[in-house]
Structure formats: C-alpha cells, structure tokens
Backbone as a chain_set.jsonl record, in Angstrom:
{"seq": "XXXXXXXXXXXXXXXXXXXXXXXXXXXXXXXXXXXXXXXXXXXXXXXXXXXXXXXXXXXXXXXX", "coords": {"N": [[80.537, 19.749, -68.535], [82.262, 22.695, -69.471], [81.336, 25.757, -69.786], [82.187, 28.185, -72.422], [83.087, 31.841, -71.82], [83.072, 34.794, -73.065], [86.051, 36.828, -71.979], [86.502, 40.274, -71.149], [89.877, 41.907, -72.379], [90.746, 43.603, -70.648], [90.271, 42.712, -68.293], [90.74, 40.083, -68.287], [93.659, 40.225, -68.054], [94.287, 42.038, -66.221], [93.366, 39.706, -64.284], [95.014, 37.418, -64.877], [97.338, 38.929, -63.757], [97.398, 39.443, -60.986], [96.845, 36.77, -60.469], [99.984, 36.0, -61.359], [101.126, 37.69, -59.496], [100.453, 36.649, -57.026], [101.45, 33.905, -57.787], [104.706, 34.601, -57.415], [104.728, 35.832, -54.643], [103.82, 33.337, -53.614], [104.946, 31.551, -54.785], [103.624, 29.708, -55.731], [101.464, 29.463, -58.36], [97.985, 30.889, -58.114], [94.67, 28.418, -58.093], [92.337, 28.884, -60.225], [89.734, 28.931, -58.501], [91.101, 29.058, -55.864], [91.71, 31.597, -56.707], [89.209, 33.041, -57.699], [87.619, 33.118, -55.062], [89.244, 34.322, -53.312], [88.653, 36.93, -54.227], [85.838, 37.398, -54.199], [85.673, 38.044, -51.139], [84.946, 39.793, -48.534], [86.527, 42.431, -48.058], [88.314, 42.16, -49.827], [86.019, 43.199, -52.106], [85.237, 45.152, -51.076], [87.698, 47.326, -51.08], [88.085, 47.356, -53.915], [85.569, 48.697, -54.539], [86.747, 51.253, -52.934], [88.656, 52.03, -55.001], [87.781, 52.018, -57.102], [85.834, 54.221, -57.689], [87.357, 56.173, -55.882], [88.819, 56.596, -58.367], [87.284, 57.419, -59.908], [86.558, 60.146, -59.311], [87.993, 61.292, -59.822], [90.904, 61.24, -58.952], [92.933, 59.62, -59.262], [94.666, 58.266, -62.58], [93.692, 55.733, -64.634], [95.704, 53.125, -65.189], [96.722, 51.35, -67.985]], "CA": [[80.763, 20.657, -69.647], [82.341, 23.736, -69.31], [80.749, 27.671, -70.491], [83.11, 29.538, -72.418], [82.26, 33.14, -71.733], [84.555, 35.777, -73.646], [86.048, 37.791, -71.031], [87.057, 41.213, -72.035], [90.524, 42.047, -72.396], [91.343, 44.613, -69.79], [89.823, 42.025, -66.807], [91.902, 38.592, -68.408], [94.743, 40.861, -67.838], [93.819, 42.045, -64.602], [93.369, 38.363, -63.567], [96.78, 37.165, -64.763], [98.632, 40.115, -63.267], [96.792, 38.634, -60.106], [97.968, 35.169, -60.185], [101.471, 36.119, -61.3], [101.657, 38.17, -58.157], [100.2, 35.363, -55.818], [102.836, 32.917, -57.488], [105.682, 35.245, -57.013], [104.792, 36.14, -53.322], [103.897, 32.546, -52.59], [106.01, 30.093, -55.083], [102.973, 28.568, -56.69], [100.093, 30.339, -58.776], [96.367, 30.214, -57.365], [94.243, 27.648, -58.934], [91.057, 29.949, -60.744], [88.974, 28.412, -57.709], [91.769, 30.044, -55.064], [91.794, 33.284, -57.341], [87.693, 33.867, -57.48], [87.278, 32.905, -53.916], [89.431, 35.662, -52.852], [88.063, 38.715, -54.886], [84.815, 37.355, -53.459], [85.707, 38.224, -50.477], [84.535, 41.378, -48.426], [87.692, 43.536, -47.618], [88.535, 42.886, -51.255], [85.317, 44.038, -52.764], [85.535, 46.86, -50.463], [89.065, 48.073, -51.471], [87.738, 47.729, -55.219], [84.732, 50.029, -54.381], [87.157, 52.727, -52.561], [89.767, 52.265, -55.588], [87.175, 52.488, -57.854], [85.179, 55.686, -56.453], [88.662, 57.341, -56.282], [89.25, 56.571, -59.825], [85.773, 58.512, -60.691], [86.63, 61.571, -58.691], [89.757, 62.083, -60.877], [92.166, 61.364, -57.879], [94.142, 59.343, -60.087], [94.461, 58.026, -63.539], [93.982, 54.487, -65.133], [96.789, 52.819, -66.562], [96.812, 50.017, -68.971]], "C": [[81.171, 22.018, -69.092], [82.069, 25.219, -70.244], [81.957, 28.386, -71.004], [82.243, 30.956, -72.854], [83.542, 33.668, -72.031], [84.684, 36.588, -71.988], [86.934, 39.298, -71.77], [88.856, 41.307, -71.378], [91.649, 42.575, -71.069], [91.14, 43.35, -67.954], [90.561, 40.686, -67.176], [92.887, 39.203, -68.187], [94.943, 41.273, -66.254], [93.987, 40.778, -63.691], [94.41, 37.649, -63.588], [97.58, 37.933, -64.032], [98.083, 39.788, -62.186], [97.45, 37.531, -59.429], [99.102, 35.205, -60.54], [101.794, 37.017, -60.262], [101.634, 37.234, -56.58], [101.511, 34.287, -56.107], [103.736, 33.429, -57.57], [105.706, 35.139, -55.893], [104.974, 34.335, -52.769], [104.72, 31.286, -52.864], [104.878, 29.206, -55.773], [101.844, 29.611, -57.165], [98.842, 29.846, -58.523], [95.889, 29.83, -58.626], [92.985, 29.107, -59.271], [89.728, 29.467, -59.635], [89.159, 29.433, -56.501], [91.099, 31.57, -55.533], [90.241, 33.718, -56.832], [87.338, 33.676, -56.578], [87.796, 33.798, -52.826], [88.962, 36.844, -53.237], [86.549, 38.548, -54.858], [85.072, 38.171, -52.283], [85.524, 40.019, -50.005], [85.272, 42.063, -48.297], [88.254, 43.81, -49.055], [87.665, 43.269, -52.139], [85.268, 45.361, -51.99], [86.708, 47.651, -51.286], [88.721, 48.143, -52.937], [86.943, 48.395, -55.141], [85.708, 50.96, -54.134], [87.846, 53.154, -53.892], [88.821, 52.643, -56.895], [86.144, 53.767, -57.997], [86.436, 56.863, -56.446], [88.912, 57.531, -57.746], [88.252, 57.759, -60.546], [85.797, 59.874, -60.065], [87.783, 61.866, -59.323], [90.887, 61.951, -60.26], [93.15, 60.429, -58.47], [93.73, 58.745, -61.786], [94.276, 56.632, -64.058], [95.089, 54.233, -65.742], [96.235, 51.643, -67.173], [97.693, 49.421, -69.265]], "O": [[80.429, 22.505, -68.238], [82.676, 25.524, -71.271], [82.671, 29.073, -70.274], [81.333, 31.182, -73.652], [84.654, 33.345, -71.614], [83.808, 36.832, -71.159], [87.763, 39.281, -72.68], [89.151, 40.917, -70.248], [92.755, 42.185, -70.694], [91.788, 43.363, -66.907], [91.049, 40.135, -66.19], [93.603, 38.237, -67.921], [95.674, 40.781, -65.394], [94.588, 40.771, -62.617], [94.867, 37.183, -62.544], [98.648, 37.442, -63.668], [99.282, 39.52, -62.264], [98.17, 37.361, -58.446], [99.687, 34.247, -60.034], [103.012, 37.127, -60.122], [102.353, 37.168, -55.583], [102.317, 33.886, -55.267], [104.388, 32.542, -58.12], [106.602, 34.387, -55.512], [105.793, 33.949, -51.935], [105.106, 30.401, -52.101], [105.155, 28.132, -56.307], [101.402, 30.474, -56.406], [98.533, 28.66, -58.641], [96.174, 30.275, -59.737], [92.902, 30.113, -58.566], [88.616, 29.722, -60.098], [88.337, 30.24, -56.068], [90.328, 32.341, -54.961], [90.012, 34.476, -55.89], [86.158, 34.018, -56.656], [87.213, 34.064, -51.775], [88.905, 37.78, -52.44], [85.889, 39.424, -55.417], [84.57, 39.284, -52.442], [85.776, 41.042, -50.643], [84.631, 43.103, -48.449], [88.575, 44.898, -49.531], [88.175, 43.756, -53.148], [85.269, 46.482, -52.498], [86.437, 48.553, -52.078], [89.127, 49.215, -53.385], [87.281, 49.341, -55.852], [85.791, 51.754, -55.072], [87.811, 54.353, -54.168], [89.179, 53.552, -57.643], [85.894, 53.839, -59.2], [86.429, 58.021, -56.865], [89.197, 58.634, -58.211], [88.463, 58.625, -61.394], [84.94, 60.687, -60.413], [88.411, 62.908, -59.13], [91.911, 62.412, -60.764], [94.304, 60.548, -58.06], [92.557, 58.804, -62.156], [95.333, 56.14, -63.663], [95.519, 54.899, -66.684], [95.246, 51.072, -66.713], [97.563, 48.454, -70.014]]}, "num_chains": 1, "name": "protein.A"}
C-alpha cells in the first residue's frame, strides 16, 4: 500500500524542476528512489543549509 501525503506546492515544484534537470543533463529522468537518495546525501544537505542561511541574511531573494 502506498501513503499519500499532500506535499506542499512550492517543494512538488522544487522536485520536478529537479528531475527535469537530471533528465535533460542525463537523457532519462531519476526514478523518485534516484531523486530522494541524492538530496539525502551530505554535500547536498550541506549546500541547502549554506543556500538556505544566505537566504535568511537577506543576501538574496526567493523566487517562485
């Protein structure tokens, strides 16, 4: 059985714009296994701490 859990808007968006950059670069789009097994990973929760941390000091703006 699979959980559906709403996800909010701004992060299903986030996650597509994701996998349409992986299957651009690589010619096939990551399975949702691929995808959350990389943004596990430590260099990319790092780089989301710094990017997020910059974001809260005002050094740049959000887009949408």
């Amino acid at each position: 059985m699979t959980s559906q859990t709403t996800i909010d808007p701004l992060l299903a968006s986030a996650l597509a714009d994701a996998a349409d950059f992986v299957g651009q670069v690589t010619g096939t789009e990551p399975t949702p296994a691929e995808l959350a097994d990389a943004l596990k990973r430590y260099f990319v929760l790092n780089e989301i701490k710094e990017h997020i941390l910059m974001l809260r000091s005002g050094a740049t703006e959000i887009s949408e």
